[in-house]
Biopython code that builds the backbone (N, CA, C, O; Angstrom):
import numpy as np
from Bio.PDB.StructureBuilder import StructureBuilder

atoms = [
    (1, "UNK", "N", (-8.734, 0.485, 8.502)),
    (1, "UNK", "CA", (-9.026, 1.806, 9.025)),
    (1, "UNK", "C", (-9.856, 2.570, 8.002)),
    (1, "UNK", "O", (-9.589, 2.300, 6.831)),
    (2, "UNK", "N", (-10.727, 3.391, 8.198)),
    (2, "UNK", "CA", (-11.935, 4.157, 7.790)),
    (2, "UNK", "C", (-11.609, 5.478, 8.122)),
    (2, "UNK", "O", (-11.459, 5.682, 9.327)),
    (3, "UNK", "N", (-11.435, 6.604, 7.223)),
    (3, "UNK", "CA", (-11.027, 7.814, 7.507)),
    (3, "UNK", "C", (-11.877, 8.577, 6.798)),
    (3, "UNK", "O", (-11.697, 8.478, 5.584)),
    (4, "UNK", "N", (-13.045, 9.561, 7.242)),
    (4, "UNK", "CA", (-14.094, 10.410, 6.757)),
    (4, "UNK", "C", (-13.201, 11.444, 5.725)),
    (4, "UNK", "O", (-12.136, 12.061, 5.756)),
    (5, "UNK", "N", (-14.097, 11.268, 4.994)),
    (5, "UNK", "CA", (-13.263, 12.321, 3.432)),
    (5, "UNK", "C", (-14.269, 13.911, 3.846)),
    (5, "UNK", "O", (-13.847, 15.011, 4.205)),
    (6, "UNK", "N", (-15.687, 13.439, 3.612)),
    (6, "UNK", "CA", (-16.518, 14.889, 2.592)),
    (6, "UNK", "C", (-17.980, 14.154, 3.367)),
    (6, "UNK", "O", (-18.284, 12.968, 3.496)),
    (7, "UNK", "N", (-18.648, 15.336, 3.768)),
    (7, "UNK", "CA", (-20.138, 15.409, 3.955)),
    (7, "UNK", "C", (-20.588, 16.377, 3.440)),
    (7, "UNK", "O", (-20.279, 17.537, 3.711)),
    (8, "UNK", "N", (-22.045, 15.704, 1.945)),
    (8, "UNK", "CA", (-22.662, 16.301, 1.493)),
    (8, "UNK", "C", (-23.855, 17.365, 1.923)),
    (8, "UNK", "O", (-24.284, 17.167, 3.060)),
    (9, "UNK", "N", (-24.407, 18.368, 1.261)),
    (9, "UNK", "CA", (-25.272, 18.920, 1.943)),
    (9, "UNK", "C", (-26.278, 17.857, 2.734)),
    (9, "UNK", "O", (-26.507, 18.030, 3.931)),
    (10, "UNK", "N", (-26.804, 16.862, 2.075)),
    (10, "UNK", "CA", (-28.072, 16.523, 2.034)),
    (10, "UNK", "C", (-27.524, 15.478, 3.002)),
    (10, "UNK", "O", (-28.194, 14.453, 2.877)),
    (11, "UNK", "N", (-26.472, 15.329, 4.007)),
    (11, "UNK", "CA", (-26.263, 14.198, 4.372)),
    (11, "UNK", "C", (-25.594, 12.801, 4.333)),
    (11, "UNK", "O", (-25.633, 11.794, 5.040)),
    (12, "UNK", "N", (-25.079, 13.113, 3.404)),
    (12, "UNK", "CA", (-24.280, 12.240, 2.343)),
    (12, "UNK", "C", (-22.891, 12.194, 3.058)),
    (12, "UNK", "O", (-22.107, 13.141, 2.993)),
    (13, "UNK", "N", (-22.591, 10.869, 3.848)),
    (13, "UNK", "CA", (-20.859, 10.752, 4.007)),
    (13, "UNK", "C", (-19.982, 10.431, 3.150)),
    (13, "UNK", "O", (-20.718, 9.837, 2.362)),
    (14, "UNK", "N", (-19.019, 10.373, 2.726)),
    (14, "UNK", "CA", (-17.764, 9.897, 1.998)),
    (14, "UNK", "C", (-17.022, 9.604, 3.025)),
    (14, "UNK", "O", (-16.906, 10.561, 3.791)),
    (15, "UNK", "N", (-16.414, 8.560, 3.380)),
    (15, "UNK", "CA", (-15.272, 8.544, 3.619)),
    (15, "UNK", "C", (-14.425, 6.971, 3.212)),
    (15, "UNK", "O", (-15.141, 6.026, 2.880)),
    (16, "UNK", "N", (-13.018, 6.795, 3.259)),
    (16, "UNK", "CA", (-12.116, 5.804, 2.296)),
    (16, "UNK", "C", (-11.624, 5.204, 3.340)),
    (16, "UNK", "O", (-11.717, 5.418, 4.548)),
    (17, "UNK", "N", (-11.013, 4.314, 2.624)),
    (17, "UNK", "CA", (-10.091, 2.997, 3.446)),
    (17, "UNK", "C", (-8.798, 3.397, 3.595)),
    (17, "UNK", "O", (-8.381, 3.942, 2.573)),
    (18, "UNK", "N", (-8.185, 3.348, 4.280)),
    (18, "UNK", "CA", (-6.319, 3.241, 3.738)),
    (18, "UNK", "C", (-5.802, 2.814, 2.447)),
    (18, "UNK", "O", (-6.633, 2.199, 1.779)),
    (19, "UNK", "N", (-4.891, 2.938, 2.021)),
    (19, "UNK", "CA", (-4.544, 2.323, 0.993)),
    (19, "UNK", "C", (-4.272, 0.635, 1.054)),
    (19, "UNK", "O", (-3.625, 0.233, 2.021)),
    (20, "UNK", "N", (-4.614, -0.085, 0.330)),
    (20, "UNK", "CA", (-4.349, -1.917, 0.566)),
    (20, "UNK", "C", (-2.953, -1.955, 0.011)),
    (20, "UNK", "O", (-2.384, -0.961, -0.439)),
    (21, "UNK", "N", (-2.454, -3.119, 0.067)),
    (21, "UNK", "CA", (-1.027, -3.812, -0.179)),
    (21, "UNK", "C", (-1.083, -3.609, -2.211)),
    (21, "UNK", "O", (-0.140, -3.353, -2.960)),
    (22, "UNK", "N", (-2.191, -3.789, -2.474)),
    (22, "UNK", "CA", (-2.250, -3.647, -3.808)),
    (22, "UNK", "C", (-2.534, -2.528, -4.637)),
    (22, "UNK", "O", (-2.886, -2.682, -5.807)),
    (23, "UNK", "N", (-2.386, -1.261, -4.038)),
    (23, "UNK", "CA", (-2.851, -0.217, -4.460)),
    (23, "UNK", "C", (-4.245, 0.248, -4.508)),
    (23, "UNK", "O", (-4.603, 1.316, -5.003)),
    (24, "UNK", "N", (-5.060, -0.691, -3.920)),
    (24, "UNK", "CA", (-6.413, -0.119, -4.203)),
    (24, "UNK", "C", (-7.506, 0.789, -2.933)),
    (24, "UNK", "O", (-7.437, 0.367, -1.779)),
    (25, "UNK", "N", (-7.918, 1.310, -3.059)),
    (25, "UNK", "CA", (-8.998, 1.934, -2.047)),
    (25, "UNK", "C", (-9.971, 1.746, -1.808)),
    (25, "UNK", "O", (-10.650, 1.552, -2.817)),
    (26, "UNK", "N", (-10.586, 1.676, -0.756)),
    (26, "UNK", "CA", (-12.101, 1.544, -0.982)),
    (26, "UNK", "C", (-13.166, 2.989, -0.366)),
    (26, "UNK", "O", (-13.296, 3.355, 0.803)),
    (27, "UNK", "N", (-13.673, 3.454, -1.352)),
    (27, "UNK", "CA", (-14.724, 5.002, -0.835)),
    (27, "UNK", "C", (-15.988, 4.062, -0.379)),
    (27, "UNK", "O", (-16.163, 2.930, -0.830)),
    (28, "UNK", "N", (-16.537, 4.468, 0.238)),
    (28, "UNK", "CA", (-17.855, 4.300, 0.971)),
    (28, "UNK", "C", (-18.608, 5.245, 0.878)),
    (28, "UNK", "O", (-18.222, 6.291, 1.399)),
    (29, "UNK", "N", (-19.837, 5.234, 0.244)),
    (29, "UNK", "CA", (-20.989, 6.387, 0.121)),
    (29, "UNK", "C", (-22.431, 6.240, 0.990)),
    (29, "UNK", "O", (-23.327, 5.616, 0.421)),
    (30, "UNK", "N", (-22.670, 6.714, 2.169)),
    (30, "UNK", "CA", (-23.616, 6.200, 2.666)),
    (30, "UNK", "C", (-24.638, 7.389, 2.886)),
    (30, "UNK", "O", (-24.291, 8.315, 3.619)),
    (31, "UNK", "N", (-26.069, 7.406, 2.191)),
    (31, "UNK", "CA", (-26.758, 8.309, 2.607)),
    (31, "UNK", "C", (-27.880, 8.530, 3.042)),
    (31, "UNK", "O", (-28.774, 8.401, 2.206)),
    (32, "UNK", "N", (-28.348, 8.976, 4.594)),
    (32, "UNK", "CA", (-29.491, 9.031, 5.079)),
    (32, "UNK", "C", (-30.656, 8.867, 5.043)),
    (32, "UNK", "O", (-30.901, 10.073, 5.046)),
    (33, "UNK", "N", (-31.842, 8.320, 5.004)),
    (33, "UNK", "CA", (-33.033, 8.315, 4.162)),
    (33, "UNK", "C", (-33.834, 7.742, 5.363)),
    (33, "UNK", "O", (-33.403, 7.156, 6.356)),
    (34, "UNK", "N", (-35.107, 8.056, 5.022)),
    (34, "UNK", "CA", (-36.422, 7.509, 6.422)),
    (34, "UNK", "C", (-35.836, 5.823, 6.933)),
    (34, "UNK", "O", (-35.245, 5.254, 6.014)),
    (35, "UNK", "N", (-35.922, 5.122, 8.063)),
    (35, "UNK", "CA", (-35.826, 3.948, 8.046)),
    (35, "UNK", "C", (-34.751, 3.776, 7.519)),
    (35, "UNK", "O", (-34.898, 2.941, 6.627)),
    (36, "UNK", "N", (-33.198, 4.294, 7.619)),
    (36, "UNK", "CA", (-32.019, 3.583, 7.236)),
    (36, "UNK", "C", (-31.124, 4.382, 6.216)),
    (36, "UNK", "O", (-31.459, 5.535, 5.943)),
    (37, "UNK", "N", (-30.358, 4.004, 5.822)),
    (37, "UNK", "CA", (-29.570, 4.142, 5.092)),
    (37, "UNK", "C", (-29.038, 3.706, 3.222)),
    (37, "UNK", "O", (-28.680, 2.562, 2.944)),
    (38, "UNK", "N", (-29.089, 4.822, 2.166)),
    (38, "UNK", "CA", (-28.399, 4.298, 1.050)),
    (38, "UNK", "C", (-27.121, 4.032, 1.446)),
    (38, "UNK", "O", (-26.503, 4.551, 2.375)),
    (39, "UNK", "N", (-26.679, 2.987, 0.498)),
    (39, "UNK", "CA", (-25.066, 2.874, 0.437)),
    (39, "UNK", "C", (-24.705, 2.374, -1.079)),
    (39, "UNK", "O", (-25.249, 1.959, -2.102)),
    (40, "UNK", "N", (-23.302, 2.722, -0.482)),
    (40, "UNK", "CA", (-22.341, 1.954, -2.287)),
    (40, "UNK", "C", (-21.079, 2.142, -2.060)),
    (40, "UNK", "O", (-20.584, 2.999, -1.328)),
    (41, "UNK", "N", (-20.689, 1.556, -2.517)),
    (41, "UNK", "CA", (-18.997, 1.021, -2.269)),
    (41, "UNK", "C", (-17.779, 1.327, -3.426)),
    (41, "UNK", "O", (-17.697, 0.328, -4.141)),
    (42, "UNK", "N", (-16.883, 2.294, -3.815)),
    (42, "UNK", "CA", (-16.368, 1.890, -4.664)),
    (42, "UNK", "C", (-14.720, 1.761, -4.377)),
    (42, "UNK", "O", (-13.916, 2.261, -3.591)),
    (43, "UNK", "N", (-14.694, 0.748, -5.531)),
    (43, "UNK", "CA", (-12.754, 0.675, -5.366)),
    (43, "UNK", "C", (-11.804, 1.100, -6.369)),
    (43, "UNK", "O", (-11.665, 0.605, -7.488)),
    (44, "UNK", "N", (-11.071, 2.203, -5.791)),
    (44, "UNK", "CA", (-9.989, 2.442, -6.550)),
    (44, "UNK", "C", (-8.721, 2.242, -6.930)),
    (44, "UNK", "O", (-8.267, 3.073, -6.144)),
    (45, "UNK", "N", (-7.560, 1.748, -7.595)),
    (45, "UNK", "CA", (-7.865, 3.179, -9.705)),
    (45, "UNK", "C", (-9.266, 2.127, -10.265)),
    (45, "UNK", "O", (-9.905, 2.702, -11.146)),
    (46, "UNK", "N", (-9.581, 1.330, -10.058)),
    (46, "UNK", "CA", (-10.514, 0.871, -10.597)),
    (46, "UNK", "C", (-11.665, 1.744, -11.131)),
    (46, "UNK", "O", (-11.882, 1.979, -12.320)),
    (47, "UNK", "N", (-12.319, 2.159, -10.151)),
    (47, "UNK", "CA", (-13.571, 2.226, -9.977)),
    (47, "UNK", "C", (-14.526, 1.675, -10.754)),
    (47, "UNK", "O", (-15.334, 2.030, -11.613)),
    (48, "UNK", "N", (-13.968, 0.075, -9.830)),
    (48, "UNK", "CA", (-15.428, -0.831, -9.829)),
    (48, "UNK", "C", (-16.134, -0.510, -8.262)),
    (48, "UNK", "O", (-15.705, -0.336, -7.122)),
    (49, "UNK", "N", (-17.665, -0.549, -9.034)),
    (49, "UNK", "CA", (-18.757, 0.070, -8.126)),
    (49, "UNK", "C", (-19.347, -1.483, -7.708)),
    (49, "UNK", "O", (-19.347, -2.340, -8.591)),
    (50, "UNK", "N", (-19.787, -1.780, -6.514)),
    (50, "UNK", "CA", (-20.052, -2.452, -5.797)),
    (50, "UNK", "C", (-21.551, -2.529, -4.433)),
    (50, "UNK", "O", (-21.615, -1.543, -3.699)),
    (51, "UNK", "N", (-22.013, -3.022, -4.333)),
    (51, "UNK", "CA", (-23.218, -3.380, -3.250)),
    (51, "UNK", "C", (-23.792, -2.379, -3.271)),
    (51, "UNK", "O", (-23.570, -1.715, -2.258)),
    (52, "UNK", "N", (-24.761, -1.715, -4.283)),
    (52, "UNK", "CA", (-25.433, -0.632, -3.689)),
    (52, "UNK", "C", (-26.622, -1.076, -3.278)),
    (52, "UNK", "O", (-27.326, -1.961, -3.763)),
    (53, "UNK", "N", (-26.817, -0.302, -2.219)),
    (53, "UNK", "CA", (-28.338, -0.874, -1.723)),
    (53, "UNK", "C", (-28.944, 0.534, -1.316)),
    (53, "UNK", "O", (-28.663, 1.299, -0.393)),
    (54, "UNK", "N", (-29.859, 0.599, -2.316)),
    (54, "UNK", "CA", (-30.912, 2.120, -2.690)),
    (54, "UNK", "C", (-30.526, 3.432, -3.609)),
    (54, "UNK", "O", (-31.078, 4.525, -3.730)),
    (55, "UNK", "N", (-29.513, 2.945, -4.122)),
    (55, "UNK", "CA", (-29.071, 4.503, -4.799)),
    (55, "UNK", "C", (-30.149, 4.360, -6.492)),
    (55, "UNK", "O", (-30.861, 3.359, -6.581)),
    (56, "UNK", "N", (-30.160, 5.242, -7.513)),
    (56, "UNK", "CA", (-30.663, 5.465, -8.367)),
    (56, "UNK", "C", (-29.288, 5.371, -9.616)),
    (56, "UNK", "O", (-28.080, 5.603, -9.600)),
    (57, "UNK", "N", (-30.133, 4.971, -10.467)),
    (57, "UNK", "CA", (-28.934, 4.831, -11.397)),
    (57, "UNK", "C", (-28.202, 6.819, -11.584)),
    (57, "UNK", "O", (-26.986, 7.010, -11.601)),
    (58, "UNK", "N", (-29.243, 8.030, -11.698)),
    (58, "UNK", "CA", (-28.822, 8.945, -11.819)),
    (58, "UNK", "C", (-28.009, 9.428, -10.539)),
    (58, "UNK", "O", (-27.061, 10.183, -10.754)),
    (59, "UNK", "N", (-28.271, 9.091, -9.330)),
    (59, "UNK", "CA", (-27.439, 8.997, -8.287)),
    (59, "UNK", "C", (-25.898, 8.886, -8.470)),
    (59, "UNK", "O", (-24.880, 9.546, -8.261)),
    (60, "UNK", "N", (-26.381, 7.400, -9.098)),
    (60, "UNK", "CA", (-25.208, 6.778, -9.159)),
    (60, "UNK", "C", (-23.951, 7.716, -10.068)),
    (60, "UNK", "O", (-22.795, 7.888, -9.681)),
    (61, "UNK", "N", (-24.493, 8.182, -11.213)),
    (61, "UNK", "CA", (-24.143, 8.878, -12.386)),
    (61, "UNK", "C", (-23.124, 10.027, -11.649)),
    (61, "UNK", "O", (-21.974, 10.334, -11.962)),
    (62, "UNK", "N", (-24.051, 10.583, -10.466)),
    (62, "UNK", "CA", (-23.352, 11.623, -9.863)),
    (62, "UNK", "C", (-22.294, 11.441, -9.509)),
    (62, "UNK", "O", (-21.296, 12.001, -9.962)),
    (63, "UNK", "N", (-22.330, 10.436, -8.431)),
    (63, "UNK", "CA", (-21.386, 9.665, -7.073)),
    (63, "UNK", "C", (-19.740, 9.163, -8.617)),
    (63, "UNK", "O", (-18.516, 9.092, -8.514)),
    (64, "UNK", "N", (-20.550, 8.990, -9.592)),
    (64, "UNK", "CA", (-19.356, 8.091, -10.440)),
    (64, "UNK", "C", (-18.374, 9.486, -10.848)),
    (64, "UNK", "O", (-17.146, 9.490, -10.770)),
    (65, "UNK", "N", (-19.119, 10.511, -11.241)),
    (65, "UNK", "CA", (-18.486, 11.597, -11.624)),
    (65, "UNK", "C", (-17.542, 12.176, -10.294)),
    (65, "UNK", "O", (-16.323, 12.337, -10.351)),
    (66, "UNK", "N", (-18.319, 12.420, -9.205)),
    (66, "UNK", "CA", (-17.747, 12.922, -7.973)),
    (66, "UNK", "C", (-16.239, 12.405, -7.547)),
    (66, "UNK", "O", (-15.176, 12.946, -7.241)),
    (67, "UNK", "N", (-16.697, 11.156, -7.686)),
    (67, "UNK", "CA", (-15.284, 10.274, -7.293)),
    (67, "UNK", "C", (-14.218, 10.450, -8.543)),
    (67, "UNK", "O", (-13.051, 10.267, -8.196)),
    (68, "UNK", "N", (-14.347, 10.663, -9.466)),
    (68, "UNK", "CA", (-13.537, 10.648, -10.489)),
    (68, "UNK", "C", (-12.872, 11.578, -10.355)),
    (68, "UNK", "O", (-11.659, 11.373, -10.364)),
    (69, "UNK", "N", (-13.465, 13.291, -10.137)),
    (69, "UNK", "CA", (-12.856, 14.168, -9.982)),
    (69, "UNK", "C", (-12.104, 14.662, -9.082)),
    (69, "UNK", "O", (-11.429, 15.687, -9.176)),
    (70, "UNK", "N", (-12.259, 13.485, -7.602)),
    (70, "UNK", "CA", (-11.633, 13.743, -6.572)),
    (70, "UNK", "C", (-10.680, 12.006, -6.229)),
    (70, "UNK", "O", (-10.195, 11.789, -5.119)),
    (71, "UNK", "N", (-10.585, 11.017, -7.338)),
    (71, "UNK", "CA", (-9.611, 10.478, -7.134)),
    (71, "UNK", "C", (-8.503, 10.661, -6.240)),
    (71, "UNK", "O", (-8.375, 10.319, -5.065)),
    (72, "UNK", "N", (-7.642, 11.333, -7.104)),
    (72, "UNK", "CA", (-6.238, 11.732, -6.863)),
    (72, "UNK", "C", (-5.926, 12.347, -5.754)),
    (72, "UNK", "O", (-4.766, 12.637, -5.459)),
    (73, "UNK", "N", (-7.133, 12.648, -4.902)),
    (73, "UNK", "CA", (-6.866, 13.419, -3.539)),
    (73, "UNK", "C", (-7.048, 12.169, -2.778)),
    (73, "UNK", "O", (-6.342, 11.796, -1.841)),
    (74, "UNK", "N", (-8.339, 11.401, -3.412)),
    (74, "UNK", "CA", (-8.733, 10.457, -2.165)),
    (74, "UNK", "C", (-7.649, 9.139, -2.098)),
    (74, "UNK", "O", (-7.666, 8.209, -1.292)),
    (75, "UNK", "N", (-6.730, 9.375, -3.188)),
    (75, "UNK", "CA", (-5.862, 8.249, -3.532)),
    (75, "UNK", "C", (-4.335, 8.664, -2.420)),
    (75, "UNK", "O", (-3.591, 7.819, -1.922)),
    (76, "UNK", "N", (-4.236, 9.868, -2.299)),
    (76, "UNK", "CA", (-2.872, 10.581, -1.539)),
    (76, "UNK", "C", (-3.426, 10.206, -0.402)),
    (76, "UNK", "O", (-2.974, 9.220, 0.180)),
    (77, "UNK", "N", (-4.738, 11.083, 0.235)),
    (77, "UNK", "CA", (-5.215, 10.757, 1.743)),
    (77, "UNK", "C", (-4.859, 9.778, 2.658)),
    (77, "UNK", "O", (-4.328, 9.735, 3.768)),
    (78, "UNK", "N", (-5.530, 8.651, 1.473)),
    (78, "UNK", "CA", (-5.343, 6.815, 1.278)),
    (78, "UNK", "C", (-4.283, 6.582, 2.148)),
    (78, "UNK", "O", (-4.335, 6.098, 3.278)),
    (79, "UNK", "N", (-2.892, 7.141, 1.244)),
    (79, "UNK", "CA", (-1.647, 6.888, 1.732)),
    (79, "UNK", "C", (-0.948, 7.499, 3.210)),
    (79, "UNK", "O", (-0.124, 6.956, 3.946)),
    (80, "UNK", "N", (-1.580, 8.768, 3.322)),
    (80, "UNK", "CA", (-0.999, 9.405, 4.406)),
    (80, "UNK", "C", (-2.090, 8.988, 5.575)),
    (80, "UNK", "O", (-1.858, 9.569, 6.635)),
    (81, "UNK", "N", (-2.627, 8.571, 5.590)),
    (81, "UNK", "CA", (-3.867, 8.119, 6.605)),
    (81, "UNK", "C", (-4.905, 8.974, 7.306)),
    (81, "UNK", "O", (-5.411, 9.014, 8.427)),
    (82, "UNK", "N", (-5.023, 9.758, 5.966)),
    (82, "UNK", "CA", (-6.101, 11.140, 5.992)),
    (82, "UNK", "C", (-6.172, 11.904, 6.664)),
    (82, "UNK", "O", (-5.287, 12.015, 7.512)),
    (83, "UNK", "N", (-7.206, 12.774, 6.629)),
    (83, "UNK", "CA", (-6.708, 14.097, 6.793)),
    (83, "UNK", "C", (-5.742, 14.412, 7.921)),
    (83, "UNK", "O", (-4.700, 15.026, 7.690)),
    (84, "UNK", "N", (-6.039, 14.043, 9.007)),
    (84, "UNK", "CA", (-5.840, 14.318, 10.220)),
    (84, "UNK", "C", (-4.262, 14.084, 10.161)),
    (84, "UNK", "O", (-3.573, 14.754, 10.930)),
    (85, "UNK", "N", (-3.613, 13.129, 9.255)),
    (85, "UNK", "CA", (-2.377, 12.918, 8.878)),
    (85, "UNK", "C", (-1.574, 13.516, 8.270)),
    (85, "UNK", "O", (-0.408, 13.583, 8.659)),
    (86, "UNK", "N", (-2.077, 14.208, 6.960)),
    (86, "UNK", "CA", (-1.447, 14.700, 5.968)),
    (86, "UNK", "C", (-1.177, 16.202, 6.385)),
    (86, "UNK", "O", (-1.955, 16.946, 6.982)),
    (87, "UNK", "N", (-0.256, 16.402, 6.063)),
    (87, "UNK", "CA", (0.358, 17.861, 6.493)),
    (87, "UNK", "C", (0.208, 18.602, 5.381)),
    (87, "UNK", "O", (0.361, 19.769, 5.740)),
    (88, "UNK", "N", (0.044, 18.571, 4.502)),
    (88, "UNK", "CA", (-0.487, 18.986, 2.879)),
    (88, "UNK", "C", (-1.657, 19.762, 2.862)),
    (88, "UNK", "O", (-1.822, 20.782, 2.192)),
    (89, "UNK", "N", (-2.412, 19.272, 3.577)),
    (89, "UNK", "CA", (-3.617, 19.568, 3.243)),
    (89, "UNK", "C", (-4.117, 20.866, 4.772)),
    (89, "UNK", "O", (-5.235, 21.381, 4.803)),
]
sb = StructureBuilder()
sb.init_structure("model")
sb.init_model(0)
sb.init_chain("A")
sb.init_seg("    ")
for serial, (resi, resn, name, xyz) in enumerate(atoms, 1):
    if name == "N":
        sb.init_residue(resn, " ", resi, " ")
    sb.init_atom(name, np.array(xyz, "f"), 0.0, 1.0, " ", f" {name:<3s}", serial, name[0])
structure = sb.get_structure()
């Protein structure tokens, strides 16, 4: 299951996986562009970054910071099966 987190100004989706059997998550970053789509994949507590196809390393720089600072939300979500789930929020 795929549960939308955050849409950036520019177009930019976020949204995460459920939580896996092993604790980990997966965020999905996919963003708009002429002819298709950037993407990138990351998995969490890890955050090992995975398949990007078109982002910029300073992009990337961003997306690495972004996710870091919003872990711990996207890690609870994870568990409660986002937003639409969590009564918390």
């Amino acid at each position: 299951m795929v549960y939308p987190f955050m849409t950036l100004d520019d177009g930019t989706e976020i949204v995460h996986s459920e939580m896996k059997e092993d604790g980990s998550v997966k965020v999905f970053i996919e963003k708009p562009v002429i002819l298709g789509f950037h993407s990138v994949e990351c998995w969490l507590p890890r955050y090992e970054w995975k398949n990007n196809d078109g982002f910029s390393d300073e992009e990337l720089a961003f997306f690495d910071e972004f996710v870091h600072s919003l872990a711990h939300i996207i890690m609870d979500l994870a568990q409660k099966g986002g937003f639409d789930s969590a009564s918390d929020f």
